[in-house]
N, C-alpha and C positions, 0 to 999 in steps of 0.2 A: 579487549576486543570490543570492537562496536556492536552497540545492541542490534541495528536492523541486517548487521554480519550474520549472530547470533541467530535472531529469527527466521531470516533467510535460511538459516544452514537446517534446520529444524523443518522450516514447512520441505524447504527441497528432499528431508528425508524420508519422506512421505508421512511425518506426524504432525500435528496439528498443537498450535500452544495460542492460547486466545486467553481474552478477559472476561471470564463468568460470567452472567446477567444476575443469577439467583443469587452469586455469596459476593459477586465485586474482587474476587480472587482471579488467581493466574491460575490458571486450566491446559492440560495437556493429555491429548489423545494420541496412542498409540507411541508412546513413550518407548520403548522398547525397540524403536527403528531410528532414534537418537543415537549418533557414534556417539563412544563413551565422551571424548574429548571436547565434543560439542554440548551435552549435558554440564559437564562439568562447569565451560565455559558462562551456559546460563546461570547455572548456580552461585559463580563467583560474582556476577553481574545481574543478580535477582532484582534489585532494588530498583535499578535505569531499567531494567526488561518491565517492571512492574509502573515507573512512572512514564514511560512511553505511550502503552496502554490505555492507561487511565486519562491521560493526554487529548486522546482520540476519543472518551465515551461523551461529553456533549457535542462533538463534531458533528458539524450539519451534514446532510444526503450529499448536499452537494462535494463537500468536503470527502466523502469518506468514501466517495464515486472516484476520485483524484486519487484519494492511493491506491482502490485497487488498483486502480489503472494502470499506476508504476508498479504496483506488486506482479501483475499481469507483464509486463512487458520486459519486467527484470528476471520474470521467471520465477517471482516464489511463490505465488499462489496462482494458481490458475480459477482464471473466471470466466466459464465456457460462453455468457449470454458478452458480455464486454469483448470477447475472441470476435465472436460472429460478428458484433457492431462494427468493427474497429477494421472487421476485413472487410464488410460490407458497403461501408461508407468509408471511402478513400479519403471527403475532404476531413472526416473529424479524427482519423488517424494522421494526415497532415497539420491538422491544430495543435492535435495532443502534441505532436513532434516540436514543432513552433511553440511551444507552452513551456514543452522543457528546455529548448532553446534559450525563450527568457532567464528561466531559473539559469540556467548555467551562467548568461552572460553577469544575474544576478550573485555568483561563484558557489553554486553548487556544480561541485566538478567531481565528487563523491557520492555513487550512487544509496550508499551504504551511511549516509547523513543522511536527519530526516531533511525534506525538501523544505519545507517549512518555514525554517528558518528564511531561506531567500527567495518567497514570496514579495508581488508586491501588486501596488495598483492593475499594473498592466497584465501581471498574468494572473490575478484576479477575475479580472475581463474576460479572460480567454478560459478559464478554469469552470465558470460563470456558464459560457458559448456553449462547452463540451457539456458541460451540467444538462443544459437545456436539450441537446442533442442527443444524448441520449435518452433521458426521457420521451422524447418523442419516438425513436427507434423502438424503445420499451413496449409503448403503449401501440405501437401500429403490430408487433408482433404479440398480442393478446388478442 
């Protein structure tokens, strides 16, 4: 089973499995709303769940703005302040769209692949655009 399958199936059951700050370990809140078979599933696949992770801990703002985003719009984690942007501002929910546009034609056609992989210059750019736009949406709603 693919790991961001796994994750996905996890945050969607309303627990939480993240990368520690304090020990640099795999962390799991509310463990107990994990179906068994989806646990299991993590356990056999501990190793890719743990370097995915870790993957992502010098990921830039910008960068780590970009998955919630997809995590957000895939449905696995909800990020209520990126909801409000995203419904707010029509054109940077048309970018995001166009962004992963790219990636696809780059052949991400697997939601459940990291995107990552078919990055490239161009939706860089655009990855980049949304970065900036939200910040600004951020800092006018302070």
């Amino acid at each position: 089973m693919q790991v961001l399958m796994i994750l996905s199936q996890i945050w969607k059951s309303g627990a939480n499995i993240y990368l520690d700050k304090e020990d640099d370990r795999i962390a799991i809140k509310k463990q107990n709303l994990i179906p068994a078979e989806v646990m299991q599933a993590a356990e056999q696949n501990f190793q890719a769940i743990d370097e995915w992770f870790k993957s992502w801990k010098d990921a830039s703002a910008e960068k780590v703005t970009l998955m919630k985003m997809v995590h957000q719009m895939c449905g696995w984690q909800h990020n209520e302040k990126l909801n409000e942007w995203l419904c707010t501002e029509v054109d940077s929910l048309l970018l995001f769209d166009d962004w992963m546009v790219v990636l696809a034609k780059n052949g991400w056609k697997d939601i459940y692949d990291d995107y990552r992989k078919f990055e490239n210059d161009e939706s860089n750019a655009m990855a980049h655009e949304l970065y900036k736009r939200a910040v600004i949406y951020a800092k006018k709603k302070v």
